[in-house]
C-alpha positions, 0 to 999 in steps of 0.5 A: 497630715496628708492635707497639710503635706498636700498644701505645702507641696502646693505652695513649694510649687507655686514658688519653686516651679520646674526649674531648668537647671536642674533638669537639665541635669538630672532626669525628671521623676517622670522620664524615670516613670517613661522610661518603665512604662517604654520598657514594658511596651517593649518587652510585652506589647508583641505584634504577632500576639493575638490582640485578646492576650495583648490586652491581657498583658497591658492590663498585668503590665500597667497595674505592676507599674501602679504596684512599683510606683506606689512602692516607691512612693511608700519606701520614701516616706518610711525613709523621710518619715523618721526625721520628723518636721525635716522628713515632712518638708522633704515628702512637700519637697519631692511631692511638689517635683510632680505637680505642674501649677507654676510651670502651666501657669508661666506657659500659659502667660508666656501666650498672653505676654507674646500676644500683646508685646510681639504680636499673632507670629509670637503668639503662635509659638508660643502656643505651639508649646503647650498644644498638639495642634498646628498654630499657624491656621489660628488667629488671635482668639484662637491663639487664646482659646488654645491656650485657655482649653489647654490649661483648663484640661492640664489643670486637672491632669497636672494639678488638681488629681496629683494633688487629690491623690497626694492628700488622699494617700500621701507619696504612694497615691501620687507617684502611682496617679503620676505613672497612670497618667504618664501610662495614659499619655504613652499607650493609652490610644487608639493607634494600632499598635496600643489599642489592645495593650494600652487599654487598660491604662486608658481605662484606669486613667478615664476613672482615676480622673472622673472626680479630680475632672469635676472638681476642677470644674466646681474649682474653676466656678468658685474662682470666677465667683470670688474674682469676679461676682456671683454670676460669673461662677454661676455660668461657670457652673451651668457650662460645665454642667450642660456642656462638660458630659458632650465631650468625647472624653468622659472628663476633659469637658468638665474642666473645659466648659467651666472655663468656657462658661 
């Protein structure tokens, strides 16, 4: 049932996406898991702590989060659960508000389309949405490279680990996969401030993503295998391979080398 929720949530995603009127007026599932993650930040990352209980109170922080989201997640299965095929539409419904593959897909688009229709100033913009990087230094293929690396590495974090822990363990592994990796993106880096609190986030989510990172790369090798020939994933492949482990991160490169190759 797990697998099956986890195909429906994907094409509800595919189909619905994140549409703007409604965010617009309701907070999004991941603003609620910001606003946790902010308020343990606040309340237990103190400055006059010695770094050693800092991290000591990141790591208790960050696995009671895990512990509420995946809490969460079980008590709204036990509530749809009841109501048979009803209930099990609702859990895709809900499971597919938390993955990305429609809106990465139009954004990354969204590139292409003002490269060609409005030229490298459109383009630009357009990428700035997508990447932390500053556009204005980038030429055209730079433009694309960024928006290609960019969906390469949001394709596994967006897209293929939600949906791995949703299929794995239903509601409660996507909502804690989900507020792991909201954790990551908040305090899970080196500045001075979250370098001993956020540490165990960081870590947690380096191994939460190590299979959904090279599974997005064997992905991405069978997609250019069955777009274009054999070769093409081949090469997908072997980049990935010979490539992904350069990386500064233990899984980012995966992915990205893939879509290099």
């Amino acid at each position: 049932m797990s697998a099956a929720l986890g195909l429906l949530a994907l094409g509800l995603d595919r189909v619905i996406g994140d549409p703007d009127w409604l965010w617009r007026r309701v907070p999004h599932p991941v603003a609620g898991f910001g606003a946790l993650i902010a308020a343990a930040d606040r309340r237990f990352n103190r400055p006059h702590w010695t770094p050693k209980l800092r991290r000591v109170a990141g790591v208790v922080s960050t696995l009671a989060l895990l512990l509420i989201a995946g809490l969460l997640g079980h008590i709204l299965h036990r509530l749809l659960h009841p109501l048979g095929w009803a209930g099990f539409a609702l859990e895709a419904l809900v499971a597919s508000v938390l993955l990305a593959q429609k809106s990465l897909a139009d954004h990354v688009a969204r590139v292409g389309r003002a490269l060609e229709g409005d030229g490298l100033a459109a383009g630009r913009r357009a990428v700035s949405m997508i990447v932390g990087r500053d556009p204005d230094a980038l030429d055209e293929a730079g433009v694309s490279r960024a928006a290609i690396e960019s969906l390469a590495e949001n394709a596994s974090d967006g897209v293929v680990a939600p949906w791995f822990y949703l299929v794995l363990s239903g509601l409660p592994g996507l909502f804690a996969y989900k507020m792991l990796n909201t954790a990551d993106s908040m305090i899970g880096h080196m500045s001075e401030r979250h370098r001993a609190f956020g540490w165990a986030a960081a870590r947690l989510d380096d191994l939460a993503n190590w299979v959904p990172a090279r599974l997005t790369a064997a992905l991405f090798a069978l997609a250019a295998w069955l777009g274009s020939n054999f070769a093409a994933g081949r090469r997908a492949l072997r980049a990935a391979l010979a490539d992904g482990p350069s990386h500064r991160s233990p899984n980012a490169g995966w992915p990205e080398a893939a879509a290099a190759g």
